[in-house]
C-alpha positions as CSV (number, residue, x, y, z in Angstrom):
1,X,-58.8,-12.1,-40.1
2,X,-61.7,-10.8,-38.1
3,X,-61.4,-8.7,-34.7
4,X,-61.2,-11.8,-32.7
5,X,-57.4,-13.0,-34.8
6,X,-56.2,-9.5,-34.7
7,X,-57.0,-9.5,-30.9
8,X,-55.7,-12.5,-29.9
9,X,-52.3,-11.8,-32.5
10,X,-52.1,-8.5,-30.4
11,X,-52.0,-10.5,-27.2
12,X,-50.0,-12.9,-27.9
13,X,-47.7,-10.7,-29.8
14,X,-47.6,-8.6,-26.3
15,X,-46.6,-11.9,-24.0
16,X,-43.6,-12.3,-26.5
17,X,-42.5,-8.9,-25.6
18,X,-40.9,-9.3,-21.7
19,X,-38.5,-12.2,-22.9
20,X,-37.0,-9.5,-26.5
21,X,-36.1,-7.1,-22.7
22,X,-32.7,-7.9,-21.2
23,X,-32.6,-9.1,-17.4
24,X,-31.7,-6.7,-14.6
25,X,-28.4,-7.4,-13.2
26,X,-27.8,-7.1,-9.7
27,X,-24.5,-5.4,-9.0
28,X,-23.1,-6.0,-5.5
29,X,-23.3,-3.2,-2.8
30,X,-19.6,-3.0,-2.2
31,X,-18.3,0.5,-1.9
32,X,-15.2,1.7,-3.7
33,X,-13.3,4.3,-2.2
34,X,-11.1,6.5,-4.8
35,X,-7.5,6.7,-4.1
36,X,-4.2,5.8,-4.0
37,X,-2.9,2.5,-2.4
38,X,0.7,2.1,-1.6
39,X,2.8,-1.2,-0.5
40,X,5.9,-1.1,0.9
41,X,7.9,-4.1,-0.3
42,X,8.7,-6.9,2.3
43,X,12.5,-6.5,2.3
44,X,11.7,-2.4,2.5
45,X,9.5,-2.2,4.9
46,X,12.4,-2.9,8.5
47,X,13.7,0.5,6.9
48,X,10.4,2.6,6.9
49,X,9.4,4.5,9.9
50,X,6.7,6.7,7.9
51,X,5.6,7.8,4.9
52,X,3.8,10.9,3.1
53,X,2.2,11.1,-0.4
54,X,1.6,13.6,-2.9
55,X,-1.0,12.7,-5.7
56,X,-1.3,15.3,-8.4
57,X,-3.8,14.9,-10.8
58,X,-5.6,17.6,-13.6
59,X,-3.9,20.8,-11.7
60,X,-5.2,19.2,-7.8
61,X,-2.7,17.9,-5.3
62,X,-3.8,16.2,-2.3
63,X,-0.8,15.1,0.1
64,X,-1.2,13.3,3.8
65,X,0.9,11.3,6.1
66,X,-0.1,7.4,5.7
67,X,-1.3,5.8,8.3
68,X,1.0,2.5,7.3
69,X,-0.8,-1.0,8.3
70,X,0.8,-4.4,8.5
71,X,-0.2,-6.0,4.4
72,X,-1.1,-9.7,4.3
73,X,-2.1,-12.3,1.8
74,X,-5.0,-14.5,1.7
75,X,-3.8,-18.7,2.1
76,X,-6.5,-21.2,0.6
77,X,-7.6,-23.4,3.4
78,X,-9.6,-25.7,0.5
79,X,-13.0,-26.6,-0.2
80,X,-14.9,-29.1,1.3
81,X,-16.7,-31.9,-0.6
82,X,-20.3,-30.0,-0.8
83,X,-18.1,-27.0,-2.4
84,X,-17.9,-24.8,0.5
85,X,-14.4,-22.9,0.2
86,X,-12.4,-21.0,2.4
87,X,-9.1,-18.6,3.0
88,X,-7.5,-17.0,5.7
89,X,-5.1,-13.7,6.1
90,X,-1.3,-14.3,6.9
91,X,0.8,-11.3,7.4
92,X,3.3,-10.9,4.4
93,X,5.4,-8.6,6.0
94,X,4.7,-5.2,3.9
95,X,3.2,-2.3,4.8
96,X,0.4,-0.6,3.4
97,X,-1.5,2.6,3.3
98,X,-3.9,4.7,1.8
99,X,-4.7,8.3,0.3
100,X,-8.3,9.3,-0.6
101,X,-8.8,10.8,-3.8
102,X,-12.6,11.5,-4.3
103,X,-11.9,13.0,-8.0
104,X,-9.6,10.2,-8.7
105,X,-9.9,9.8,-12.9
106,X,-7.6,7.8,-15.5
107,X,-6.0,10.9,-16.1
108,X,-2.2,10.9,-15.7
109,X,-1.3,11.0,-11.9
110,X,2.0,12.3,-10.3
111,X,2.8,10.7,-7.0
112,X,5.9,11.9,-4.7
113,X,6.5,9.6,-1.7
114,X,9.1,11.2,1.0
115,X,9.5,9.8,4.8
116,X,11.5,8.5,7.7
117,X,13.5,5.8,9.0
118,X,13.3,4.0,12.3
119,X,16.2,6.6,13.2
120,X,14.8,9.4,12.0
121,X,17.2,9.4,8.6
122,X,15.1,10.8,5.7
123,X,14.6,8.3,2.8
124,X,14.8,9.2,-0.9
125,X,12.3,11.0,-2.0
126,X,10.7,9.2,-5.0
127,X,8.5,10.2,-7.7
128,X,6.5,8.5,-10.0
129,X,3.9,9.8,-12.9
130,X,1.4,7.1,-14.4
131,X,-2.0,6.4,-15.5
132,X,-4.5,5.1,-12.8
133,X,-6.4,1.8,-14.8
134,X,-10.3,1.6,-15.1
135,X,-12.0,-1.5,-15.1
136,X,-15.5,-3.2,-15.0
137,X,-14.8,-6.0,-12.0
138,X,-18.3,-6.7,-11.6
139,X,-19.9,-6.2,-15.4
140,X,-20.3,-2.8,-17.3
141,X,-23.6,-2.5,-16.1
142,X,-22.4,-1.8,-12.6
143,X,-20.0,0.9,-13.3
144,X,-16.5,1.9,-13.4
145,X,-13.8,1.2,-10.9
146,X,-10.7,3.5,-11.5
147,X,-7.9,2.4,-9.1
148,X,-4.2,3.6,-8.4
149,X,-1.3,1.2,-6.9
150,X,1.9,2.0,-6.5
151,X,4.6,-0.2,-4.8
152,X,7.7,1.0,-3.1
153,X,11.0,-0.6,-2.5
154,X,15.0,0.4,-1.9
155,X,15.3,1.0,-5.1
156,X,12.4,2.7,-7.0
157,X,8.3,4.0,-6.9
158,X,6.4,1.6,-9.3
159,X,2.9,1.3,-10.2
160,X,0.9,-1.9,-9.2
C-alpha cells in the first residue's frame, strides 16, 4: 500500500470516527428546588388551620411555618385527532406546602409536623423519620433529583 492507500485509509478511517461518539442529550431547563413537600389529606384538611415543619437531616434542622395552598389534580381533557393533548387543574380539596432544603440528600430525614386548628386547638404533633428517594426523571445524563413527600392525615405522618 503506497502513501496514497494509507492516506485515503486514514481519512476514511477518521469520517468513521463521529458516528463510534454518543449523541448529546438535551436535558430540559426545568429547575428543581430541594425540599420537603407536605399534603394534607382531603378529609384532614377542614381541621387544619396551620402547620410548622422540622426537617432534620445529617446533624442540620431547618423548621418554618408552611404557607399551606389549596392541592389539585390534573383531569385529561383528551387528545384531538392530529394528537394534540390536553389537561386542566381541579381543586382536590388538600392542602399543600413546602419547606426548602438546599442540602437535601438521600440520607435519612426526621420530619416533626405540629400546628393549629381553625379554633386555635393544637393538633398532634407527629413525627416521622425516612429516606428522601433519588431518581433520574429525565435520563442519567441530566442529573439527580432527590425529593421528600410526606402526607398527613387524622391519624398518622407518612411518606409519599
Amino acid at each position: 500500500m503506497g502513501r496514497i492507500g494509507l492516506a485515503l485509509t486514514l481519512v476514511g478511517t477518521a469520517a468513521l470516527l463521529p458516528g463510534c461518539l454518543a449523541e448529546p442529550v438535551g436535558c430540559p431547563a426545568i429547575g428543581h428546588v430541594p425540599g420537603v413537600s407536605l399534603t394534607v389529606a382531603a378529609d384532614y384538611a377542614p381541621d387544619v388551620a396551620s402547620l410548622r415543619l422540622k426537617a432534620c437531616q445529617d446533624g442540620v434542622c431547618t423548621e418554618k411555618e408552611l404557607m399551606l395552598n389549596p392541592g389539585a389534580t390534573s383531569v385529561d381533557q383528551g387528545c384531538t385527532p392530529d394528537g394534540v393533548c390536553s389537561a386542566t387543574s381541579s381543586p382536590d380539596g388538600t392542602l399543600q406546602g413546602f419547606l426548602e432544603l438546599p442540602a437535601l440528600s438521600e440520607n435519612p430525614l426526621e420530619a416533626t409536623v405540629t400546628g393549629t386548628s381553625p379554633a386555635g386547638i393544637a393538633l398532634p404533633v407527629r413525627t416521622l423519620t425516612f429516606t428522601p428517594q433519588g431518581e433520574f426523571p429525565y435520563g442519567e445524563q441530566c442529573g439527580r433529583v432527590i425529593s421528600a413527600g410526606l402526607v398527613l392525615n387524622e391519624a398518622d405522618l407518612r411518606q409519599r
